[in-house]
Every structure is written in C-alpha cells, then in structure tokens.
PyMOL Python script that loads the backbone (N, CA, C, O; Angstrom):
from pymol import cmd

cmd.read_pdbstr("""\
ATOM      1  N   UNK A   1     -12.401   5.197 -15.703  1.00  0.00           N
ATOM      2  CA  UNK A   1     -12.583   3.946 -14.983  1.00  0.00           C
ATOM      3  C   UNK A   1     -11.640   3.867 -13.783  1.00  0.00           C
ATOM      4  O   UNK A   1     -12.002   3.209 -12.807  1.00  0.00           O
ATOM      5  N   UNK A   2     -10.108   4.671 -13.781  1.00  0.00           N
ATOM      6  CA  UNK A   2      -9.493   3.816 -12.843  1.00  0.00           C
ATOM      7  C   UNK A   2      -9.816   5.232 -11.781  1.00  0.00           C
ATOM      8  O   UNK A   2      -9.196   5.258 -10.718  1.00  0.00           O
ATOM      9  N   UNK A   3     -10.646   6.215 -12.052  1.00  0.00           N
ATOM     10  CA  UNK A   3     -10.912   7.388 -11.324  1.00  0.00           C
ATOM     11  C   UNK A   3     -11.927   7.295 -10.323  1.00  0.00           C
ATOM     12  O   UNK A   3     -12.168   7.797  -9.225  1.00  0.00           O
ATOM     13  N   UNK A   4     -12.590   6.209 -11.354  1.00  0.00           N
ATOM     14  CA  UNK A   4     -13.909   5.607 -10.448  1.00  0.00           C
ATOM     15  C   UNK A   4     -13.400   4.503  -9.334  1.00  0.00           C
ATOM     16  O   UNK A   4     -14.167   4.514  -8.371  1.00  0.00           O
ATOM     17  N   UNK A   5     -12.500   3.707  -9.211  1.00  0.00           N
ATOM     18  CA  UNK A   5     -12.058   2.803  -8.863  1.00  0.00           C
ATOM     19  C   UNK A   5     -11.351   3.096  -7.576  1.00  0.00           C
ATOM     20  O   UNK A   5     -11.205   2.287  -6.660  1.00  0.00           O
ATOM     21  N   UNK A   6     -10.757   4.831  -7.607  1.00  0.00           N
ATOM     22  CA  UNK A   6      -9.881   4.648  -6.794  1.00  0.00           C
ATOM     23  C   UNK A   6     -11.079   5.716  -5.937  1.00  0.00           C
ATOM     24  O   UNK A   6     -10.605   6.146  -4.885  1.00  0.00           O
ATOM     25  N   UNK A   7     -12.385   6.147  -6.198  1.00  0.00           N
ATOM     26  CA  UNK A   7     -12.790   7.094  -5.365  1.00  0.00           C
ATOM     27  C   UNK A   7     -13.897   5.838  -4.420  1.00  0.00           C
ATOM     28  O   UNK A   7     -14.360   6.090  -3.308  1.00  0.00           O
ATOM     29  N   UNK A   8     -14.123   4.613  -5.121  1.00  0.00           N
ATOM     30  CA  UNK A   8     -14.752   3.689  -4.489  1.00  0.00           C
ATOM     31  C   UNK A   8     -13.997   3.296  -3.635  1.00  0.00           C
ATOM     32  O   UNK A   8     -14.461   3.257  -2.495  1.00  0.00           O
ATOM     33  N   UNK A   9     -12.721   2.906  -3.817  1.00  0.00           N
ATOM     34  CA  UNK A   9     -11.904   2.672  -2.546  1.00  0.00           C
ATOM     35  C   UNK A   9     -11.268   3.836  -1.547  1.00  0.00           C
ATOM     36  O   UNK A   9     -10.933   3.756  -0.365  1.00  0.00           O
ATOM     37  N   UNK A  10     -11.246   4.528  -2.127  1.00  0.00           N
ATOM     38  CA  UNK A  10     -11.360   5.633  -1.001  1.00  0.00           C
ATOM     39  C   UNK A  10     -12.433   5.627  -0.008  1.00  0.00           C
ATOM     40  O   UNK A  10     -12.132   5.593   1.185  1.00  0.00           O
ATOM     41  N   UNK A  11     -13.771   5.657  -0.416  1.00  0.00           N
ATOM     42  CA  UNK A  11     -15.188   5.596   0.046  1.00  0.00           C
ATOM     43  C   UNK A  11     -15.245   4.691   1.140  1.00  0.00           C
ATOM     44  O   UNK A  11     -15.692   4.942   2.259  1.00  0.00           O
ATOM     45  N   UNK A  12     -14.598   3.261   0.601  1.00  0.00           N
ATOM     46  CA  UNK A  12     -14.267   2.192   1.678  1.00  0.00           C
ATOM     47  C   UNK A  12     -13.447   1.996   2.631  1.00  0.00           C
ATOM     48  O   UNK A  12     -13.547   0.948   3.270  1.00  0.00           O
ATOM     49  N   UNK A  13     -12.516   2.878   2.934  1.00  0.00           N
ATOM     50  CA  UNK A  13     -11.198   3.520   3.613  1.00  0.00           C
ATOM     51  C   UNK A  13     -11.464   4.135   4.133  1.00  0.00           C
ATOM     52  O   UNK A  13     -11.145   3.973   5.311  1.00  0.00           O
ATOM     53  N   UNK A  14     -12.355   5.517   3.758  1.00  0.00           N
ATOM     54  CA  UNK A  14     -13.366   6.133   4.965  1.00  0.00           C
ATOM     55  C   UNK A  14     -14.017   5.911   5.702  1.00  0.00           C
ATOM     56  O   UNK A  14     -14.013   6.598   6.724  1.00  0.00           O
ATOM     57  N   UNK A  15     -14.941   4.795   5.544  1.00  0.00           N
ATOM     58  CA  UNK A  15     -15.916   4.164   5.962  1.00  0.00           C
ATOM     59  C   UNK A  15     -15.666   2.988   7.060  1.00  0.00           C
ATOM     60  O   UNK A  15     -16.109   2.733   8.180  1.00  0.00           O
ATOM     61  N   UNK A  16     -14.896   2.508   6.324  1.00  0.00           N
ATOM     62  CA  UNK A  16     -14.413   1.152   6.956  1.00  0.00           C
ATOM     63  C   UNK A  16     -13.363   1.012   7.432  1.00  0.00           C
ATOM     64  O   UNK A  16     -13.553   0.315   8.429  1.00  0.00           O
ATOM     65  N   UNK A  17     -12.238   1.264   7.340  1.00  0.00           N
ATOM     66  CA  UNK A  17     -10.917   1.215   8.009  1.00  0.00           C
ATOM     67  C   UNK A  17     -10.596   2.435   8.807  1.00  0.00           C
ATOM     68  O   UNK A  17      -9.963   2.196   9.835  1.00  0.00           O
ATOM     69  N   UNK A  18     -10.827   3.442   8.620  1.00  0.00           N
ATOM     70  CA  UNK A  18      -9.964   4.609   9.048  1.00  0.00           C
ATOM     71  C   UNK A  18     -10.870   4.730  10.677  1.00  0.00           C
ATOM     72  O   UNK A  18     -12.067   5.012  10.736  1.00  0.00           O
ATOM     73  N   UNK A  19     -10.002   4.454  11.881  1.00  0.00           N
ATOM     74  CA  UNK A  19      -9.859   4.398  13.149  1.00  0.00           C
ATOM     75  C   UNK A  19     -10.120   6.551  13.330  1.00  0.00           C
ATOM     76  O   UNK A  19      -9.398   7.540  13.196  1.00  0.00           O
ATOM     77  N   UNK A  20     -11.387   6.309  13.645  1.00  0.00           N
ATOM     78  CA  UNK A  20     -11.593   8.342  14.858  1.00  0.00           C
ATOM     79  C   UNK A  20     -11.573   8.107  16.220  1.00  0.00           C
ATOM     80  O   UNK A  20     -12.370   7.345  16.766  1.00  0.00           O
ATOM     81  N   UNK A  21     -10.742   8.694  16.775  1.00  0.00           N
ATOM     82  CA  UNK A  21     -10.675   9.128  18.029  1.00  0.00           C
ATOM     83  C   UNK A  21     -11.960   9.290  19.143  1.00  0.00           C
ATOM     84  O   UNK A  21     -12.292   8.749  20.198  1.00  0.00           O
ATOM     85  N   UNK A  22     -12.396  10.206  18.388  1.00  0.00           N
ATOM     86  CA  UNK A  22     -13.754  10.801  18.431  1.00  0.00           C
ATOM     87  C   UNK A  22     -14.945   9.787  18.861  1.00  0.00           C
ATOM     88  O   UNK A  22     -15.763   9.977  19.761  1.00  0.00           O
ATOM     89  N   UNK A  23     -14.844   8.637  17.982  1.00  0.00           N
ATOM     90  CA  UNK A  23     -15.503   7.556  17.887  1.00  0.00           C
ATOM     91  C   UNK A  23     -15.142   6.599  18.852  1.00  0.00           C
ATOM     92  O   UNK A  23     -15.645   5.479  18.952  1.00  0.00           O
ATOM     93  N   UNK A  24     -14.499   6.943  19.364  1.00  0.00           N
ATOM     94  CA  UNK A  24     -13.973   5.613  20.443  1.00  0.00           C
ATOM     95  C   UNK A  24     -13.397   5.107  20.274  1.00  0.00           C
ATOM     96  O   UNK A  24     -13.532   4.073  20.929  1.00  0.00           O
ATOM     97  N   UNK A  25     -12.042   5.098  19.244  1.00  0.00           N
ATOM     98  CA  UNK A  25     -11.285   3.920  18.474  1.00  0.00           C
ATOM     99  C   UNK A  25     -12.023   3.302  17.409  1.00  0.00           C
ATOM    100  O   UNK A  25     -11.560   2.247  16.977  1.00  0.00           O
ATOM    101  N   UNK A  26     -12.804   3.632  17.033  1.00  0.00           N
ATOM    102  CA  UNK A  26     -13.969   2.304  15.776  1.00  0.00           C
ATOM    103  C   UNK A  26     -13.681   3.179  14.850  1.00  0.00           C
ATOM    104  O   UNK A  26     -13.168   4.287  15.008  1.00  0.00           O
ATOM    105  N   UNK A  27     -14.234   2.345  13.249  1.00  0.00           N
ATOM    106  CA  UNK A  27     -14.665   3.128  12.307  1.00  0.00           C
ATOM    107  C   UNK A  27     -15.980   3.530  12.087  1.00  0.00           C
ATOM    108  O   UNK A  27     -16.921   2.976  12.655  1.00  0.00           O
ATOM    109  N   UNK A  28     -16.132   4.589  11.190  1.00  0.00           N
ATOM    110  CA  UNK A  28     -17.639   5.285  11.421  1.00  0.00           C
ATOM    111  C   UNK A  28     -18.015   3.787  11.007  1.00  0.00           C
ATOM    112  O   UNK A  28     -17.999   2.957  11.916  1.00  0.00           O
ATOM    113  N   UNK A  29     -18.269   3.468  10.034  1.00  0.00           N
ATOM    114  CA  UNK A  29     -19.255   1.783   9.749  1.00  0.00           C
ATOM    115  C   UNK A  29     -19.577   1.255  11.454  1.00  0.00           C
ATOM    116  O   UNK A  29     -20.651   1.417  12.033  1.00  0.00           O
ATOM    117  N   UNK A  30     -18.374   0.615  12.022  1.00  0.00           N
ATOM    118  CA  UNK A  30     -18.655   0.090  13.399  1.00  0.00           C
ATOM    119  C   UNK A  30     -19.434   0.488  14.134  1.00  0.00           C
ATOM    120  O   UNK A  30     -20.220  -0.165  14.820  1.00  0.00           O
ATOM    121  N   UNK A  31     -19.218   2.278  14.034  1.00  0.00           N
ATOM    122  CA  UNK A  31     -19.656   3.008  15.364  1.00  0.00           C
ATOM    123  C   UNK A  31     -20.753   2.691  15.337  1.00  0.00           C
ATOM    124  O   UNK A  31     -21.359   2.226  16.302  1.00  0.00           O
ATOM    125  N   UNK A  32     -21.303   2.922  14.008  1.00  0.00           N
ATOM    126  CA  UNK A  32     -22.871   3.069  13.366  1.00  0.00           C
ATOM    127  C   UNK A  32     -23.652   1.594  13.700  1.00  0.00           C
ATOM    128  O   UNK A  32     -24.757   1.353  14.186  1.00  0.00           O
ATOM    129  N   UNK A  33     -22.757   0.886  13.298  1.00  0.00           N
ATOM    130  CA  UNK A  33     -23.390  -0.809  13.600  1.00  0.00           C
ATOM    131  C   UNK A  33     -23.547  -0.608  15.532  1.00  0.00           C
ATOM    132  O   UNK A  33     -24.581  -1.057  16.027  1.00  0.00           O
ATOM    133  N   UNK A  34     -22.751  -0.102  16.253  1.00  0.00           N
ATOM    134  CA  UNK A  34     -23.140  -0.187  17.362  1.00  0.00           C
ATOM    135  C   UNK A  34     -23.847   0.786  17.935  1.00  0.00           C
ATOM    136  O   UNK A  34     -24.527   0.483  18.915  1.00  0.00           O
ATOM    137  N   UNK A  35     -23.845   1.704  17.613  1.00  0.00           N
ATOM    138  CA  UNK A  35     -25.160   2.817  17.881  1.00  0.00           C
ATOM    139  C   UNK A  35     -26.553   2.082  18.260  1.00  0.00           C
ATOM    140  O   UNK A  35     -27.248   1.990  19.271  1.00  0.00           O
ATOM    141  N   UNK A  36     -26.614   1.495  16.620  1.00  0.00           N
ATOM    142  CA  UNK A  36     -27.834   1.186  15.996  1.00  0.00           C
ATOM    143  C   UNK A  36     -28.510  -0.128  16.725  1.00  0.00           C
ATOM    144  O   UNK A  36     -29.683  -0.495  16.654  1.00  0.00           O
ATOM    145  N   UNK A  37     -26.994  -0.956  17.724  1.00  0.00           N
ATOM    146  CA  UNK A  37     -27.200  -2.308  18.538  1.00  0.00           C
ATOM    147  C   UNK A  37     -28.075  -1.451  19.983  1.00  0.00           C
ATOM    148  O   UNK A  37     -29.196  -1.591  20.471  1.00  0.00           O
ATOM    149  N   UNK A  38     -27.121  -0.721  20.240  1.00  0.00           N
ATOM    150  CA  UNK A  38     -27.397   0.053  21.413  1.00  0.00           C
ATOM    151  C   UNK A  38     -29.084   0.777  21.854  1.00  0.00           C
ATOM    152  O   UNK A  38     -29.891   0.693  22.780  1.00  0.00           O
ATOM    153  N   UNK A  39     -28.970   1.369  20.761  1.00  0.00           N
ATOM    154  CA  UNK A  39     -30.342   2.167  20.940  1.00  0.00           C
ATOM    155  C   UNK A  39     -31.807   1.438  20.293  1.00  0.00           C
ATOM    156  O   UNK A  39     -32.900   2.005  20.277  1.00  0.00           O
ATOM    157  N   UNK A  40     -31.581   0.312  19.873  1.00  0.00           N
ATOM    158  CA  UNK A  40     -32.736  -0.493  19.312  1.00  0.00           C
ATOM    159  C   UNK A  40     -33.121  -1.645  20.648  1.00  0.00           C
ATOM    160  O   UNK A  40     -34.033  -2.461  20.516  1.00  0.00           O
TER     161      UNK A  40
END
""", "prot")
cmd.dss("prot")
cmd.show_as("cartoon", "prot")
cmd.util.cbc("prot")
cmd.orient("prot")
C-alpha cells in the first residue's frame, strides 16, 4: 500500500510539478493543456 502511494505521487510530480526546460518552463500536464489550446 504505501508502495502504491508513493509511485502515485511520484506519477503526480512528474506530471504536474516538475518544471522542463525543454518545455518552455511548464510542466508536461501544462504543456499538453496548451498544445491542445493552440492547435484546436
């Protein structure tokens, strides 16, 4: 349980908080939300 717990928050730390360069300063989540603004 707490193995599961900590790979879900990891998941969300990847996703959501952790700032790429690469990306423009955003997190992949953001980038993706603005991609998806952009090209629609």
């Amino acid at each position: 349980e707490e193995l599961k717990l900590a790979i879900e928050e990891y998941i969300d730390y990847y996703n959501n908080k952790r700032i790429k360069v690469k990306l423009k300063g955003l997190t992949p989540a953001s980038y993706r939300s603005q991609s998806l603004l952009i090209n629609n």
